[in-house]
LOKOL-281104 format. One line per 3 residues: number of its first residue (from 1); their letters; for each residue y, z, x of C-alpha. Coordinates in steps of 0.001 Angstrom, whole numbers, plus 500000, padded with zeros to 6 digits. Example, Ala and Ser with C-alpha at 12.3 -4.5 7.8 and 13.67 -1.06 7.14 Angstrom:
2
1> AS> 495500:507800:512300  498940:507140:513670
END
This chain:
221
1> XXX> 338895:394469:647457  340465:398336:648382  344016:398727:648950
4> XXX> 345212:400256:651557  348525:402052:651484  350119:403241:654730
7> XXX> 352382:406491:654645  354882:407472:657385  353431:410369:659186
10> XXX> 356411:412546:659627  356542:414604:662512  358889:417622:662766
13> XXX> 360810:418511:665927  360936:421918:666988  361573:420523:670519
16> XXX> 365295:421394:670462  364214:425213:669142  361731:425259:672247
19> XXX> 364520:424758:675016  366809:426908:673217  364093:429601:673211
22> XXX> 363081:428810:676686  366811:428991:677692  367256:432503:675997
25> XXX> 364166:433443:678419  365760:432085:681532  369293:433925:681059
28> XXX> 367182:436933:680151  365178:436862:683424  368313:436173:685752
31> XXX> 369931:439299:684181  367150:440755:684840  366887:439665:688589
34> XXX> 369861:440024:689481  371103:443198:687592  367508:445293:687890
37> XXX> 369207:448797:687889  371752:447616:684410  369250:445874:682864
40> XXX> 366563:448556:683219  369319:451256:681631  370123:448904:679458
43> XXX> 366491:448579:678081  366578:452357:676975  369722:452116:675182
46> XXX> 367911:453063:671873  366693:456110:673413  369302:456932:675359
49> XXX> 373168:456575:675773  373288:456955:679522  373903:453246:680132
52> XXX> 377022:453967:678126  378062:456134:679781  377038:454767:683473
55> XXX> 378570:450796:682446  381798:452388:680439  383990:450593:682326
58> XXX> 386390:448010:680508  386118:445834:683736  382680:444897:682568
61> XXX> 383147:443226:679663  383469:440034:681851  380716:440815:684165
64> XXX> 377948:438161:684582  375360:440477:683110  377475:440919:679670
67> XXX> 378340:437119:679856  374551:436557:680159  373186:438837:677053
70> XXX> 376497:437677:674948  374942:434232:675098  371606:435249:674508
73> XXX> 372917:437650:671501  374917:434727:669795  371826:432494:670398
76> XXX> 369531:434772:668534  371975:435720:665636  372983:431924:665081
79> XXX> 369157:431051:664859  368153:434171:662474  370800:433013:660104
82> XXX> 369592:429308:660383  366612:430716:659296  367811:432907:656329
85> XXX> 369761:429541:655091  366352:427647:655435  364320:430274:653699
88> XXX> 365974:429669:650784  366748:425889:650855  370426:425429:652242
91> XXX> 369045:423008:655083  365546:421945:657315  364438:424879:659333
94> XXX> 363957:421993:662102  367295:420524:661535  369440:421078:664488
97> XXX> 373074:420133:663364  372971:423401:660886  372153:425546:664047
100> XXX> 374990:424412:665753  377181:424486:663473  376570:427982:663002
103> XXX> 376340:428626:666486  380069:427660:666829  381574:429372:664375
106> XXX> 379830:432476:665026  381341:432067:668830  384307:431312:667351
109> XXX> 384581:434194:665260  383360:436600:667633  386029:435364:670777
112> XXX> 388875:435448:668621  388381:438532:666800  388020:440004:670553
115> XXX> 391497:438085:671612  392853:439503:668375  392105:442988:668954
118> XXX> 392887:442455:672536  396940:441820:671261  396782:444518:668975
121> XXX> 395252:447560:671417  398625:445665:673690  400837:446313:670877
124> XXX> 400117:450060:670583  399062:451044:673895  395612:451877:672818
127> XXX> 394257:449160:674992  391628:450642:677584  390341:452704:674052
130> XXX> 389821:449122:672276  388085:447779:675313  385758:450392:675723
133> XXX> 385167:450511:671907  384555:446613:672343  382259:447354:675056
136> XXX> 380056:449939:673414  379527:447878:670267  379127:444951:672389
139> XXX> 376173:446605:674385  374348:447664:670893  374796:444489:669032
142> XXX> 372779:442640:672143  370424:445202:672282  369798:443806:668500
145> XXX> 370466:440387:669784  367817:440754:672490  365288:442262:670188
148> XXX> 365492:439784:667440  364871:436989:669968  361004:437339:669581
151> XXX> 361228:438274:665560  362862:434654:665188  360611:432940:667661
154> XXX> 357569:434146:665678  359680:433122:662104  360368:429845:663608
157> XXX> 357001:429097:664551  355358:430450:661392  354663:428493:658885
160> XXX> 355924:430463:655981  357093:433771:655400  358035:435570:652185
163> XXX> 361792:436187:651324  360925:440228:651323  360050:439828:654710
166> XXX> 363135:438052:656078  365232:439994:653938  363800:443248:655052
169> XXX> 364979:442130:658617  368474:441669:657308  368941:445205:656139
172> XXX> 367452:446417:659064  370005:444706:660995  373168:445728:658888
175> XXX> 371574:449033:658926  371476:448821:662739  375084:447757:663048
178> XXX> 376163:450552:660506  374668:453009:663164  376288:451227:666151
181> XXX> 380310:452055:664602  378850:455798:664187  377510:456364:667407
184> XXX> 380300:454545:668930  383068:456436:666827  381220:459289:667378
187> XXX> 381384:459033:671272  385003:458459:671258  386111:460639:668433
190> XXX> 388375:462765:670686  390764:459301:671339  390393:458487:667669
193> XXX> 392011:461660:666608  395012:461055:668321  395296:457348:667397
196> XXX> 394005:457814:664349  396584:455612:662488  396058:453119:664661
199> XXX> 392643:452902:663993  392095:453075:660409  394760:450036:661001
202> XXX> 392077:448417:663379  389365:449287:660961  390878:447471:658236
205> XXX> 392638:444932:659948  389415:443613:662142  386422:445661:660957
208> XXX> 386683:445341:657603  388363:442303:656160  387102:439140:658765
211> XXX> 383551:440046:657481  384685:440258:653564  386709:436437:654012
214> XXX> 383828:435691:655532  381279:436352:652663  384102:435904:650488
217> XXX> 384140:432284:651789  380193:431845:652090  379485:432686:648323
220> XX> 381888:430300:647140  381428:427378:649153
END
């Protein structure tokens, strides 16, 4: 007489990934929509610097448009780096409690470095420089954000990649943030020179060591 032995079929869900992705899409389109002219400029940043120069204002750092693309940028970096812990076996690629964990601290991080430096460009009356330095490096990091939406959708939805691969990303991305502090200290190098104290204080102070506690703090925990 045969056996028969049943096995749980497990099924992943990726349904929580899907809305999130479809969500991205949505805030994308509405800034889109309603902010054609910015979000055409905005499209040709890595060509061109003239929506930098067009959107320089500090008042626009709490426009819908930014508020819209900040979301969309936190989204996709939280998600790459859920994917970067998966790839090498810190939790489920499908597992949503990771993703939002790193979702929130990465918000975290991110809104009170910006109240931080918000006190300190206060403090030494170099406050409309550290908003529009905020502003610039803002507008590049979602322009990374935004492109790296798709790169993560297809990583997601893959069934395996190598580490190479992923890791290649990851350098490109430093490397791409490198280039956003030049081109931004670059554009306002005339300010810097005359606050240039105050800056290398910022630089260290906000630049430098939040991201070194950070890793500091990831590769011993």
């Amino acid at each position: 007489m045969m056996e028969h032995v049943l096995h749980p079929r497990i099924v992943e869900n990726k349904d929580w990934a899907t809305a999130l992705f479809l969500f991205s899409l949505v805030l994308i389109a509405l800034s889109k929509t309603l902010f054609e002219n910015r979000f055409n400029e905005f499209i040709k940043l890595i060509i061109s610097d003239k929506y930098i120069k067009i959107y320089k204002d500090s008042g626009l750092m709490m426009s819908w448009f930014t508020v819209f693309l900040f979301i969309v940028q936190i989204v996709s970096f939280s998600f790459f780096i859920h994917l970067l812990l998966s790839n090498f076996g810190y939790n489920l690629k499908t597992d949503w409690i990771p993703f939002v964990q790193i979702f929130t601290f990465l918000t975290v991080f991110i809104l009170s470095k910006y109240l931080i430096e918000k006190i300190i460009g206060t403090a030494f009356d170099i406050e409309e420089f550290v908003d529009q330095f905020n502003l610039q490096k803002v507008s590049y990091r979602t322009f990374i954000g935004l492109f790296l939406l798709p790169i993560n959708f297809f990583l997601y939805y893959n069934g395996s990649f190598s580490n190479f691969f992923i890791l290649f990303i990851l350098v490109i991305i430093l490397i791409s943030n490198v280039l956003t502090y030049i081109l931004s200290i670059k554009n306002y190098q005339n300010i810097l020179i005359s606050h240039l104290f105050y800056f290398i204080l910022y630089l260290c102070a906000l630049e430098i060591a939040p991201y070194y506690f950070m890793y500091y703090w990831f590769t011993k925990n």
